[in-house]
Structures are given as C-alpha cells and as structure tokens.
N, CA, C and O of each residue as an XYZ file, in Angstrom:
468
protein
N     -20.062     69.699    237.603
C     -21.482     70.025    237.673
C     -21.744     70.842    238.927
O     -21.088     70.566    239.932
N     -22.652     71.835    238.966
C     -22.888     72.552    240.377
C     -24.655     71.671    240.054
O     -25.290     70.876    239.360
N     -24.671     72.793    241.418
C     -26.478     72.373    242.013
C     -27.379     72.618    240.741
O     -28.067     71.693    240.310
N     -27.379     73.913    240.113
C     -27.955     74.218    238.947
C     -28.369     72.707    238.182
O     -29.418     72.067    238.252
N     -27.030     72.412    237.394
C     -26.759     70.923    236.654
C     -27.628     69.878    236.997
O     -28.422     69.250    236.298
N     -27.298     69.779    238.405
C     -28.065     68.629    238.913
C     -29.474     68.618    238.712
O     -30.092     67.680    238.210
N     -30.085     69.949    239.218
C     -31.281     70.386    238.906
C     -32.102     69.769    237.560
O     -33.088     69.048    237.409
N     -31.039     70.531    236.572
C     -32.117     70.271    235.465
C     -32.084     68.984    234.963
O     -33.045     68.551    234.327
N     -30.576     67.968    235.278
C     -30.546     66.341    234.539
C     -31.597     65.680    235.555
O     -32.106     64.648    235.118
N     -32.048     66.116    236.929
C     -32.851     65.601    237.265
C     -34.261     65.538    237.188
O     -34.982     64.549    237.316
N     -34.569     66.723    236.962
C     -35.562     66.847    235.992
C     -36.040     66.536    234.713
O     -37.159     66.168    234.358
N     -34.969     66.752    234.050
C     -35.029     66.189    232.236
C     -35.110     64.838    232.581
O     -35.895     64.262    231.828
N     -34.443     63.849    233.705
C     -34.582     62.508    233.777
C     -36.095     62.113    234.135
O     -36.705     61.226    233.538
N     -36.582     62.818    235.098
C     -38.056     62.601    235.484
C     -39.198     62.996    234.922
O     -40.235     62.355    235.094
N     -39.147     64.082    234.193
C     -39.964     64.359    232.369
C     -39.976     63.090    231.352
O     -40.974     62.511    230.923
N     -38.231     62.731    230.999
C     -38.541     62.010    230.227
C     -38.899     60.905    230.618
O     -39.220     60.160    229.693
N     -39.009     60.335    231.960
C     -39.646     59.094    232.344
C     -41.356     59.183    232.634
O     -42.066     58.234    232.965
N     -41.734     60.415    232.441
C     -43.083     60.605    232.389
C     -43.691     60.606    231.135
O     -44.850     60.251    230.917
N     -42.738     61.089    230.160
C     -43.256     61.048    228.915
C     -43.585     59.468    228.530
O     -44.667     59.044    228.122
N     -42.188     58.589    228.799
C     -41.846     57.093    228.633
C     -43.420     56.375    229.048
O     -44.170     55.799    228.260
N     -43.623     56.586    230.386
C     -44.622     56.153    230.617
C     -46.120     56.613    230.343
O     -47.063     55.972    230.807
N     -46.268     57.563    229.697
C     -47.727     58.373    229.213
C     -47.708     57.373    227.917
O     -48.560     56.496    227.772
N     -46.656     57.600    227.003
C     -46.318     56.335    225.936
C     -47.084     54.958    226.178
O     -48.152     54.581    225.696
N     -46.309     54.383    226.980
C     -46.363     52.881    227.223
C     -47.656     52.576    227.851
O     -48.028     51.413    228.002
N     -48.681     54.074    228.398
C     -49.761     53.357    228.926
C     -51.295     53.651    227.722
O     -52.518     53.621    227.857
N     -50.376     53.908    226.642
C     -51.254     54.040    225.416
C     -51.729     55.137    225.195
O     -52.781     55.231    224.561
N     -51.059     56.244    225.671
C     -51.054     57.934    225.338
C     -50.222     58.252    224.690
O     -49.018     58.106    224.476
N     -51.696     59.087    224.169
C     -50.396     59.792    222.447
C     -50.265     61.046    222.539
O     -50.853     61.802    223.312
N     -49.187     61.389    221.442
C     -48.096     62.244    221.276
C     -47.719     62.631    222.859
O     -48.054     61.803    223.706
N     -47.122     63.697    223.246
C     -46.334     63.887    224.669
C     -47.026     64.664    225.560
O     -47.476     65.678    225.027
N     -47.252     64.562    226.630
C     -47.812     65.271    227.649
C     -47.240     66.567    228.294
O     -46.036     66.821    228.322
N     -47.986     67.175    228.688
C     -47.575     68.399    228.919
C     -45.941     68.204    229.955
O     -45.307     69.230    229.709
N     -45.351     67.574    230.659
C     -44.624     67.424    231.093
C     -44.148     68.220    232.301
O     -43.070     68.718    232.625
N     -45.381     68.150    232.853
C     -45.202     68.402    234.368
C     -45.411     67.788    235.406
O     -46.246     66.883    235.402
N     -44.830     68.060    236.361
C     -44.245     66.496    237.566
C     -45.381     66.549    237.993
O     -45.981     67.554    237.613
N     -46.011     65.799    238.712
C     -47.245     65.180    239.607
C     -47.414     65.714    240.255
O     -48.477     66.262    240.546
N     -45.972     65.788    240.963
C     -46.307     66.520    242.514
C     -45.889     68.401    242.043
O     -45.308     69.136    242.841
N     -46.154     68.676    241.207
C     -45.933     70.164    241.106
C     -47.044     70.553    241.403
O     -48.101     69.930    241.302
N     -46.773     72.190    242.001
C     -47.829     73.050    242.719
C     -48.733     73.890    242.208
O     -48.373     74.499    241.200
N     -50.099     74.149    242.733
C     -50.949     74.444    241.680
C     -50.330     75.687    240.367
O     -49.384     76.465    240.484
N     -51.142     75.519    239.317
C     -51.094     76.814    237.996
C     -50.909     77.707    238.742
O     -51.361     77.426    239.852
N     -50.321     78.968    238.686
C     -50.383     80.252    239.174
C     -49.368     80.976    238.007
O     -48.265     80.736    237.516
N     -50.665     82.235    237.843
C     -50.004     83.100    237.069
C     -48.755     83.631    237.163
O     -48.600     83.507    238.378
N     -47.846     84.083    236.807
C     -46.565     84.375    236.889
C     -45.328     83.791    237.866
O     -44.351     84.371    238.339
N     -45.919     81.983    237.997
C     -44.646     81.243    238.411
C     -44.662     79.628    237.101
O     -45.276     79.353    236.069
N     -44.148     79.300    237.521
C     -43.117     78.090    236.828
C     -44.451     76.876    236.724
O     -45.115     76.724    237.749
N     -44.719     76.252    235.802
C     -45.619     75.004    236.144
C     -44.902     74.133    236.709
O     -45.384     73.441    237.605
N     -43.806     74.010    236.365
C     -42.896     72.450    236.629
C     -42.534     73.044    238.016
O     -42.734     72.091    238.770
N     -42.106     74.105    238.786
C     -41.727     73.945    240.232
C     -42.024     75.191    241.129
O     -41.773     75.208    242.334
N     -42.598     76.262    240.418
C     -43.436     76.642    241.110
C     -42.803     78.106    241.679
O     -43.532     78.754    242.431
N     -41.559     78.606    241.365
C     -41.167     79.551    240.986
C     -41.660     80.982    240.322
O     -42.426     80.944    239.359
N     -41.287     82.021    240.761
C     -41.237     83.020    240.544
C     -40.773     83.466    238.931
O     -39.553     83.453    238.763
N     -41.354     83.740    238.090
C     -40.961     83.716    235.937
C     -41.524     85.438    236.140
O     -42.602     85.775    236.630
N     -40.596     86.219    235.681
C     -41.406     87.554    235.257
C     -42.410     87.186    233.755
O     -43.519     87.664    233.516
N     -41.602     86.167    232.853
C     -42.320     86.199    232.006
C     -42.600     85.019    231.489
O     -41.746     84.254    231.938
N     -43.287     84.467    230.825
C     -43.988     82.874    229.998
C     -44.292     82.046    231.192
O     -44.695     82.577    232.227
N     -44.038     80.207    231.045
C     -44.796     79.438    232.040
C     -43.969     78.686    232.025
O     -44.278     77.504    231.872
N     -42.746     79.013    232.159
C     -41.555     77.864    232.928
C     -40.443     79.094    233.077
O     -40.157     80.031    232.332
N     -39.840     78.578    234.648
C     -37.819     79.082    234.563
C     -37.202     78.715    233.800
O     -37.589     77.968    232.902
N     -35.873     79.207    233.967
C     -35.108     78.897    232.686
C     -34.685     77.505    232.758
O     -34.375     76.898    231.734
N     -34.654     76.922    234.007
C     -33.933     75.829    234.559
C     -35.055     74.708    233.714
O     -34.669     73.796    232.982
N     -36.285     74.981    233.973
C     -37.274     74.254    233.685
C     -37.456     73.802    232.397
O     -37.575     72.664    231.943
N     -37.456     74.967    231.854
C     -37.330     75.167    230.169
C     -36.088     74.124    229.847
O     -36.356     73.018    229.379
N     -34.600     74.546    230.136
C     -33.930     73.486    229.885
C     -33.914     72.272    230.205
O     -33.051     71.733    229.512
N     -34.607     71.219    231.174
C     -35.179     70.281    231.177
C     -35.682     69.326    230.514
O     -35.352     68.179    230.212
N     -37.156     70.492    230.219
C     -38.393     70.443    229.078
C     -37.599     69.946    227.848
O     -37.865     68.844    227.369
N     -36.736     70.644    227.381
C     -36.082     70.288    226.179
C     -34.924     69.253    226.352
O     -34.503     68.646    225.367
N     -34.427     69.057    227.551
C     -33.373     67.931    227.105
C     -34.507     66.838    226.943
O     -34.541     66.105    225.954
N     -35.195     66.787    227.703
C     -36.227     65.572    228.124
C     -37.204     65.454    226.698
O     -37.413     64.303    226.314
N     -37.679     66.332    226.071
C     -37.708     66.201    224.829
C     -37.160     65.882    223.414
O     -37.814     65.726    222.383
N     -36.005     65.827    223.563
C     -34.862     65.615    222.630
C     -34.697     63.966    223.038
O     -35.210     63.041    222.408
N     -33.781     63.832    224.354
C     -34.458     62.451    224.466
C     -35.223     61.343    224.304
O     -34.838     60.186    224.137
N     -36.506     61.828    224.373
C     -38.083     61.504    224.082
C     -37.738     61.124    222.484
O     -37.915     59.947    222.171
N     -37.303     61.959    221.557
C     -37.518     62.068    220.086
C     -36.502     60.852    219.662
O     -36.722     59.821    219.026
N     -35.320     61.363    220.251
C     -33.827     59.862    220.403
C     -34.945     58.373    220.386
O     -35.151     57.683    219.387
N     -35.597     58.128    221.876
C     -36.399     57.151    222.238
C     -36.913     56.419    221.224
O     -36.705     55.251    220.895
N     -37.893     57.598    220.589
C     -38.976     57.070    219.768
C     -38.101     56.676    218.181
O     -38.806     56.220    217.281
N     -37.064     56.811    217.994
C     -36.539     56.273    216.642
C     -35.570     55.282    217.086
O     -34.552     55.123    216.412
N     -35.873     54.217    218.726
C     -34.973     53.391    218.882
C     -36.031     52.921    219.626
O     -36.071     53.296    220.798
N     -37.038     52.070    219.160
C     -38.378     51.426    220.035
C     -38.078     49.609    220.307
O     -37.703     48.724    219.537
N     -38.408     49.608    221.605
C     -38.479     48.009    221.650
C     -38.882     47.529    220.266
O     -39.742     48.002    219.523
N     -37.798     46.127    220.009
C     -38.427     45.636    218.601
C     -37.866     46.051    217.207
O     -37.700     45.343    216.214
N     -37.679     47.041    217.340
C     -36.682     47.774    216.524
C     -35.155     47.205    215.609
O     -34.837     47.289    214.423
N     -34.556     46.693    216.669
C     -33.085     46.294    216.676
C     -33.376     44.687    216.265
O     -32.440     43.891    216.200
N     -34.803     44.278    215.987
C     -34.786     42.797    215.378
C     -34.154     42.686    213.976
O     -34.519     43.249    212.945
N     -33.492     42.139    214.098
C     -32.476     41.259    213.125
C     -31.651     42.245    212.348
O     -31.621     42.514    211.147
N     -31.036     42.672    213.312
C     -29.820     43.746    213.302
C     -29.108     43.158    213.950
O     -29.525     42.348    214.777
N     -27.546     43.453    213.714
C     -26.436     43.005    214.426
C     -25.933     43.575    215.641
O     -25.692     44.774    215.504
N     -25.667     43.076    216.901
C     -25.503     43.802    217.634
C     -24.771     44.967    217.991
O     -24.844     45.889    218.803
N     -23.559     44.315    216.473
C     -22.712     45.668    216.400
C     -23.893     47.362    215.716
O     -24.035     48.473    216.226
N     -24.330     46.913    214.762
C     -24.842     47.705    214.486
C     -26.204     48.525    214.972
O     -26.832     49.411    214.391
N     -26.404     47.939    216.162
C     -27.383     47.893    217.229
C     -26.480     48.803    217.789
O     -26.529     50.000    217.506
N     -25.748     48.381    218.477
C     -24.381     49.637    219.330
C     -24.061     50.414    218.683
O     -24.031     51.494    219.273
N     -23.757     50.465    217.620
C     -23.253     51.887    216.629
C     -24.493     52.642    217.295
O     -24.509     53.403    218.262
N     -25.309     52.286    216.646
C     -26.675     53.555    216.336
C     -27.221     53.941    217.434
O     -27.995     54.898    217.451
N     -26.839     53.119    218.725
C     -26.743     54.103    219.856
C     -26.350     55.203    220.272
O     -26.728     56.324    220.612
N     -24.802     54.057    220.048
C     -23.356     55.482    219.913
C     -23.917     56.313    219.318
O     -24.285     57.244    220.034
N     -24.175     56.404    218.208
C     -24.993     57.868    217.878
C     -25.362     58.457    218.101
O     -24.985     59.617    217.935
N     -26.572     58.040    218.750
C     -27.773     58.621    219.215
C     -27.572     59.390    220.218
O     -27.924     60.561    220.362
N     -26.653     58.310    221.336
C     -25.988     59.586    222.797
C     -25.481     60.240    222.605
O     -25.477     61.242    223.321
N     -24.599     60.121    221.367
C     -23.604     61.423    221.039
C     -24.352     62.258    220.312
O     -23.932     63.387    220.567
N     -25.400     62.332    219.400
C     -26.572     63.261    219.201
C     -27.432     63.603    220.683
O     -27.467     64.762    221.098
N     -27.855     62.908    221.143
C     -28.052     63.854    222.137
C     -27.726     64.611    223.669
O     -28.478     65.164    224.472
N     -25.773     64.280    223.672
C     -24.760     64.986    224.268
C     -24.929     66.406    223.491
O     -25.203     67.410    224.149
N     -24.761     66.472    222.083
C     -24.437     67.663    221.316
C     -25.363     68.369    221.309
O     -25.195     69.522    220.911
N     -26.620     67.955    221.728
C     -28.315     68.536    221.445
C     -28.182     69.217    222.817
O     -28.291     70.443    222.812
N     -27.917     68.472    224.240
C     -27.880     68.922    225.286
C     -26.609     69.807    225.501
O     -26.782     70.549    226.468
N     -25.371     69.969    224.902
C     -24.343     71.022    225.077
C     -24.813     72.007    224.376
O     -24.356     73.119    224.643
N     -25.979     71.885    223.151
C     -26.517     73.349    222.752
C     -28.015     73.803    223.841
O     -28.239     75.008    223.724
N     -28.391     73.538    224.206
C     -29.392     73.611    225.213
C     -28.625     74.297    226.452
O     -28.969     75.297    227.082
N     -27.714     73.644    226.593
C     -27.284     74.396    228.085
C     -26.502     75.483    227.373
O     -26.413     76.474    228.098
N     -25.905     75.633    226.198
C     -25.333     76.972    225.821
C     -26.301     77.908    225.505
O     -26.019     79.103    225.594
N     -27.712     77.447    225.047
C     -28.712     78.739    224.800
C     -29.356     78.960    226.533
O     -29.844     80.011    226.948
N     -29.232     77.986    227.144
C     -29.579     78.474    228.561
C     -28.620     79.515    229.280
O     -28.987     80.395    230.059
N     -27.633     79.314    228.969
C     -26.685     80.662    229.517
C     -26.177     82.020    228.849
O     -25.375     82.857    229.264
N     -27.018     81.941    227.515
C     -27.497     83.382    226.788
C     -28.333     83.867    227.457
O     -28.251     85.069    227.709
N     -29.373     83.119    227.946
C     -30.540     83.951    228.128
C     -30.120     84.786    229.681
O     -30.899     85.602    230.174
C-alpha cells in the first residue's frame, strides 16, 4: 500500500461509519457523505477534502472512497443486526465470506477504474 491507499481505506472507513451512523440514528437512505470536519463548498475543489478538481465535486481519491464506502454500505444493509436469527453459524460465516470477498472484488474494480482515469 503507498500513502495514496491509505488515503482512500481511510476515508471509505470514515464515510462508511457515517453512513452506519446516519442509519442507526433513524436517517434514511444515505447521506451525502461528507466528513464533518470538511472545508467549506467551494466551486472547483473537492467536498470531502477540499482540493483543487478541474472538473465535478470530488478528487479522484475521494470519488474512490465514496464508492468503496458505498458498496460497503449496500454489503451492510443485506447483513442487518437480527438477520442471522436462526441461521447456523456456519452459514452465518459462509455469507460473510462472501460478502468480503464481494466486496474485495468490488473494491479491486474501483481501484482499477481509479487508475484509468
């Protein structure tokens, strides 16, 4: 992983824990997903950090984030507290296994369309 990497899993981690919690405090569908402490709107930089974009309203770094942290989010919501009642634990663990390995493969295409662009 370089600095880049770090960048965006730390971000996609702190999106999707904002989303988690917009959820759990009885907000619906997903919030715009920008950090708290990000710096005011300004035309032609980044919402999420405030960067310099010739064009749209996120970097690329940001953008890839946005979407792991969304993909995540979607993983989340088809594995909800309560869920796994009276399921086996094996089959509780399978459909995890899945799920991370769906969204390993979701996030190795995300970071491969991030290094097209």
């Amino acid at each position: 992983m370089n600095l880049g990497d770090d960048i965006v899993v730390a971000m996609a981690a702190r999106l999707f824990l904002d989303a988690l919690y917009h959820r759990a405090a009885g907000g619906v569908g997903v919030p715009l997903l920008i950090p708290n402490d990000a710096p005011p709107v300004v035309a032609g930089r980044c919402i999420s950090c405030g960067i310099s974009v010739p064009d749209g309203w996120r970097c690329p770094l940001c953008r890839v984030a946005v979407g792991i942290a969304l993909e995540a989010f979607d993983l989340a919501e088809r594995v909800t507290p309560g869920s796994d009642a009276g399921i086996s634990r094996e089959a509780t663990a399978a459909t995890h296994t899945r799920l991370d390995d769906e969204l390993e493969a979701r996030m190795r295409e995300r970071e491969e369309l991030y290094w097209r662009t």
